[in-house]
N, CA and C atoms as an extended XYZ file, in Angstrom:
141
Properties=species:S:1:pos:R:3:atomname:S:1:resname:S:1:resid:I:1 pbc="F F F"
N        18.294       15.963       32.245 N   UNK     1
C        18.150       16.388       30.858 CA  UNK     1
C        17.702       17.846       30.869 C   UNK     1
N        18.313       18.503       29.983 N   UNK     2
C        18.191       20.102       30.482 CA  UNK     2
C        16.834       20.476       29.167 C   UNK     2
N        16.265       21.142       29.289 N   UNK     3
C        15.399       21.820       27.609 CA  UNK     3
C        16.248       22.053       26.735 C   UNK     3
N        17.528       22.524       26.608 N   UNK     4
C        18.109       22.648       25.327 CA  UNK     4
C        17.843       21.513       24.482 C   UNK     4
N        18.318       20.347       25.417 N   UNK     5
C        18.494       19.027       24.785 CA  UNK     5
C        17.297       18.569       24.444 C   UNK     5
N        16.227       18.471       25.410 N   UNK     6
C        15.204       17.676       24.868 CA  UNK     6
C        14.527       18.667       23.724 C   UNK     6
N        14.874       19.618       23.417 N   UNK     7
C        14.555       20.335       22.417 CA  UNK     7
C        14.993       19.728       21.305 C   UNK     7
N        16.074       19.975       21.020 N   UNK     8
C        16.907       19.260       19.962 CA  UNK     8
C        16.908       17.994       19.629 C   UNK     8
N        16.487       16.859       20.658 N   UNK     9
C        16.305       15.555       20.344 CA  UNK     9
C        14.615       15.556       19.536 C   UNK     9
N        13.734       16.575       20.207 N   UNK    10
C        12.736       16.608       19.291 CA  UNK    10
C        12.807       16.847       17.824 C   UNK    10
N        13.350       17.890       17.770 N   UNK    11
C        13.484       18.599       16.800 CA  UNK    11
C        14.323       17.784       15.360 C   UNK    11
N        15.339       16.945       15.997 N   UNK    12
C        15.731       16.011       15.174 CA  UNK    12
C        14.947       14.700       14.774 C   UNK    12
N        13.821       14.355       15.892 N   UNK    13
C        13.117       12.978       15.424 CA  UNK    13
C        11.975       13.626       14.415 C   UNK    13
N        11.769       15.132       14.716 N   UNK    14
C        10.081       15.550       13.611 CA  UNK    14
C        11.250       15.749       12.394 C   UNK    14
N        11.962       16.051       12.548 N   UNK    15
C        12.973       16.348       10.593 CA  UNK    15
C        13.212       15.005       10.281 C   UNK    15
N        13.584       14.126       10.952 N   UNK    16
C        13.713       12.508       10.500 CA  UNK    16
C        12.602       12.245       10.151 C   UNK    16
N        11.551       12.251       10.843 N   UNK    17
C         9.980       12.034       10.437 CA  UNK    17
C         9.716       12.464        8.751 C   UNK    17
N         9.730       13.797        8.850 N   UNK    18
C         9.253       14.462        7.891 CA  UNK    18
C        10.206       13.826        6.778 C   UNK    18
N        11.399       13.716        6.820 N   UNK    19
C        12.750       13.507        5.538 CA  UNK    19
C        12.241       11.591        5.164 C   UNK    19
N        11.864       10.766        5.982 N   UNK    20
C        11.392        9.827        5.436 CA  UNK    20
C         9.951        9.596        5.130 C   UNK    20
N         8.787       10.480        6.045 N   UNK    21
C         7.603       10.781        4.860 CA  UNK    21
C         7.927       11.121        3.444 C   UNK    21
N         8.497       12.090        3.524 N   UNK    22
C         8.633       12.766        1.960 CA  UNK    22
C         9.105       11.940        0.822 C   UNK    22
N        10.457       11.217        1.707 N   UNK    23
C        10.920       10.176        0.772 CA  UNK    23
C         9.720        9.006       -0.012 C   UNK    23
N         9.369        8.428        1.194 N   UNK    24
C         7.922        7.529        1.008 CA  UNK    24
C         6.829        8.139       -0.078 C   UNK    24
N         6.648        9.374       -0.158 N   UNK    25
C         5.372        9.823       -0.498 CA  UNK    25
C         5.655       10.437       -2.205 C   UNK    25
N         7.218       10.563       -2.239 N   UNK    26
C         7.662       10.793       -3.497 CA  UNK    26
C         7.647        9.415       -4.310 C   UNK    26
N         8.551        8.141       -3.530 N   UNK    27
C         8.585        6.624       -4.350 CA  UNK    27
C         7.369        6.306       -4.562 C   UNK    27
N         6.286        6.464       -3.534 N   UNK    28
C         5.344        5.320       -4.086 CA  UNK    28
C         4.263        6.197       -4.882 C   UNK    28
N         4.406        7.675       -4.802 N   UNK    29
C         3.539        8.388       -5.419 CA  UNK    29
C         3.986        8.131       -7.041 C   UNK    29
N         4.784        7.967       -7.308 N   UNK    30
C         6.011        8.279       -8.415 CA  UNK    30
C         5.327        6.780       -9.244 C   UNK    30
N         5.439        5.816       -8.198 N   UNK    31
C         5.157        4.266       -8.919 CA  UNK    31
C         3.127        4.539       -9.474 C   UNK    31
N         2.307        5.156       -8.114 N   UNK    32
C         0.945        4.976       -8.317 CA  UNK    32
C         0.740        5.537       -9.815 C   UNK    32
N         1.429        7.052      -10.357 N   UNK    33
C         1.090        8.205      -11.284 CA  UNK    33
C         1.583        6.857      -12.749 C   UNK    33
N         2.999        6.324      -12.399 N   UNK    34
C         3.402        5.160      -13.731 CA  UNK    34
C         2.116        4.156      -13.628 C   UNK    34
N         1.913        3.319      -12.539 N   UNK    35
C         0.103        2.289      -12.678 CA  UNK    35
C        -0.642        3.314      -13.876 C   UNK    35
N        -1.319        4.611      -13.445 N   UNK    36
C        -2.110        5.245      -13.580 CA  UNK    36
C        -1.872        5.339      -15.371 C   UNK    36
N        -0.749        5.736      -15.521 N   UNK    37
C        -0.693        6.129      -17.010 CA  UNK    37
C        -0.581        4.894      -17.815 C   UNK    37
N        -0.074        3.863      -17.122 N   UNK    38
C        -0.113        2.715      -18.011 CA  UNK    38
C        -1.583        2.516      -18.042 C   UNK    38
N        -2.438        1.913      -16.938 N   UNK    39
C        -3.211        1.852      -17.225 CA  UNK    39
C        -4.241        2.480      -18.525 C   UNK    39
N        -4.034        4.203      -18.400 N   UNK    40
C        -4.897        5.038      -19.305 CA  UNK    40
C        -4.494        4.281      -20.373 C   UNK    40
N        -3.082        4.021      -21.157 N   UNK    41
C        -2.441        4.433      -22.005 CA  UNK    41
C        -3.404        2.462      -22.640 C   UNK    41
N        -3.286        1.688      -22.191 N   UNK    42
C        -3.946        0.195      -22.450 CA  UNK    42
C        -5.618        0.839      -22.705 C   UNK    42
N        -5.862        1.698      -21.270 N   UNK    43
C        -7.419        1.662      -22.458 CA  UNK    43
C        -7.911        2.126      -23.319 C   UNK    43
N        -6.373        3.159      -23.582 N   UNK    44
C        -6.620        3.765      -24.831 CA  UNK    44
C        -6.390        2.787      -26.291 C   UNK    44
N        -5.467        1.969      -26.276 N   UNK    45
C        -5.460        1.218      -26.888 CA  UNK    45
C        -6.362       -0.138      -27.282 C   UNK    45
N        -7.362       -0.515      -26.314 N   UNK    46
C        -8.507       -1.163      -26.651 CA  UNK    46
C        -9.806       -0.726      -27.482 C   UNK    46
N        -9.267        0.456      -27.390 N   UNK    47
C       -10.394        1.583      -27.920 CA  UNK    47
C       -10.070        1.299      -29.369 C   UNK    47
């Protein structure tokens, strides 16, 4: 295995890494912020 390669095999598993963190951290951030506002939005309405 020469360094070009194991370069590039790195380099492709940290961008895979990173491209499905981001994905992850956008969906479930996306769902926590909708909890969050529903929530507010009910205790505003008990009020």
């Amino acid at each position: 295995m020469s360094w070009e390669l194991l370069w590039k095999v790195v380099l492709i598993a940290v961008v895979g890494a990173f491209s499905l963190m981001a994905i992850l951290v956008t969906i479930l951030g996306a769902r926590d912020i909708k909890k969050l506002l529903r929530k507010l939005r009910d205790e505003e309405d008990e009020d």
